[in-house]
C-alpha positions in Angstrom: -6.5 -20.5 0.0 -6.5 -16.8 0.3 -8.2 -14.6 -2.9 -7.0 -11.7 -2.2 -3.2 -11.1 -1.4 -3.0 -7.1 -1.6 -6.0 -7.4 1.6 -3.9 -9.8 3.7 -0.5 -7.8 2.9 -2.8 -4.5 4.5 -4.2 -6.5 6.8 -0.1 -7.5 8.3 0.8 -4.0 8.0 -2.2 -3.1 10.1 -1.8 -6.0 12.8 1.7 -5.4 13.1 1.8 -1.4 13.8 -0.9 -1.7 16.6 1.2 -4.6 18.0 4.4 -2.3 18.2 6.0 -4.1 15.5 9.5 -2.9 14.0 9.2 -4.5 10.8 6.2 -6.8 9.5 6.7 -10.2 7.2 4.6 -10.3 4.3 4.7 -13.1 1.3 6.2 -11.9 -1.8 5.1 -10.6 -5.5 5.9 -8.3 -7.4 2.8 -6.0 -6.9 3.0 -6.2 -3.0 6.5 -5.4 -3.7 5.4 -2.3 -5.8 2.9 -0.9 -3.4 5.1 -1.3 -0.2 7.8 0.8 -2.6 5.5 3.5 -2.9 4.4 3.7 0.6 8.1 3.7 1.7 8.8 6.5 -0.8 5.6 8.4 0.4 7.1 8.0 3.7 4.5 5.4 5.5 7.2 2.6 5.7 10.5 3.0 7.2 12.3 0.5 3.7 11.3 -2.4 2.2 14.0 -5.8 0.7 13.3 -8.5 -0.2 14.8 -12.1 1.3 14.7 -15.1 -1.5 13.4 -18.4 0.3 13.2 -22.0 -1.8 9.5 -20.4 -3.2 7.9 -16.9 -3.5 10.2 -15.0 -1.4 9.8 -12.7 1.4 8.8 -9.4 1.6 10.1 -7.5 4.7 8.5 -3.8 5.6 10.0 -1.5 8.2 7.5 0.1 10.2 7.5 3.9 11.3 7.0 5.4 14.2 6.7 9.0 15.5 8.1 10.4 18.9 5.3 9.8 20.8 6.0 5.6 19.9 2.5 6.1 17.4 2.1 4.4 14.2 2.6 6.5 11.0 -0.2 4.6 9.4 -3.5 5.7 11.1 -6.1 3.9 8.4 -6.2 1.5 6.0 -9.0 0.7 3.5 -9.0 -1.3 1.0 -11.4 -0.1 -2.0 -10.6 -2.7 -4.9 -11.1 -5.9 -4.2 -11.7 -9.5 -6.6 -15.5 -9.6 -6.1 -16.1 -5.9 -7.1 -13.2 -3.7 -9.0 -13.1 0.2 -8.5 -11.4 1.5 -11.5 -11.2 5.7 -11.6 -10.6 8.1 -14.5 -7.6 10.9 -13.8 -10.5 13.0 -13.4 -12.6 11.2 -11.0 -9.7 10.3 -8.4 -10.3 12.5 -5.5 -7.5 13.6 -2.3 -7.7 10.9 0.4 -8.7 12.8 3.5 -8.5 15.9 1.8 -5.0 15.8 0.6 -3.4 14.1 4.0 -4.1 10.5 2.7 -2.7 8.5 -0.3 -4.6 6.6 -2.9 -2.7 3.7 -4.7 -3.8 3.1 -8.1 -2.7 0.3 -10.5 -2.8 2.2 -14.2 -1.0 1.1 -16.9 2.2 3.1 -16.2 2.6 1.4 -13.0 1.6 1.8 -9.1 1.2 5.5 -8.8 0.0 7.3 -6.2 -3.2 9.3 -6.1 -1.5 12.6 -6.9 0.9 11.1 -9.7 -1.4 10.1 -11.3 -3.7 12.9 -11.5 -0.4 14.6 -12.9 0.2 12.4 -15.5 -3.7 12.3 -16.6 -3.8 8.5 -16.1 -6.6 6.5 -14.3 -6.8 3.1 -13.2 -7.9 0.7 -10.3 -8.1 2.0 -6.8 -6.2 -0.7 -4.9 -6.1 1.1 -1.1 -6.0 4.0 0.5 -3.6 4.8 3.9 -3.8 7.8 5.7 
């Protein structure tokens, strides 16, 4: 049984970039579908669909590359996890890597990214951070 889906779904995209990967597989939900959304728009993931199987569906991520054939995605860390939540005011969410990285938040206008969300003056729970 796996408790926490958001750490495996990081976890793939990891695995899959150091292995050379052109696209990774990932189990589907709404939330990882959300979060891989907003990497893809930040420019971290190539696109992201969706293929319908007979249960949850799968979710399938493109992975980027730059000229040199190295991943986009240097780091991953997940901050939020089930034992312990990390849950940020607008005011308290600080530039990942000094403005380079991207903090994912889950606040209650949606997945946001670190710097939307210190725009719209909404805080929430730290899900990961890529950089």
């Amino acid at each position: 049984m796996m408790t926490d889906p958001i750490a495996d779904m990081l976890t793939r995209i990891r695995n899959a970039q150091k292995a050379g990967h052109t696209e990774v597989r990932i189990p589907g939900s709404k939330m990882k579908q959300r979060v891989l959304a907003l990497l893809s728009t930040e420019g971290y993931l190539g696109g992201v669909r969706f293929e319908p199987d007979r249960k949850q569906g799968t979710l399938v991520a493109e992975l980027r590359y730059d000229k040199e054939n190295r991943g986009v995605i240097d780091g991953v860390r997940r901050l939020s996890r089930p034992g312990l939540r990390v849950y940020r005011g607008h005011d308290e969410i600080e530039p990942v890597r000094g403005g380079i990285g991207l903090a994912v938040l889950s606040t209650s206008q949606g997945i946001l990214s670190d710097r939307v969300a210190r725009k719209k003056r909404v805080g929430g729970e730290v899900l990961c951070e890529i950089w």
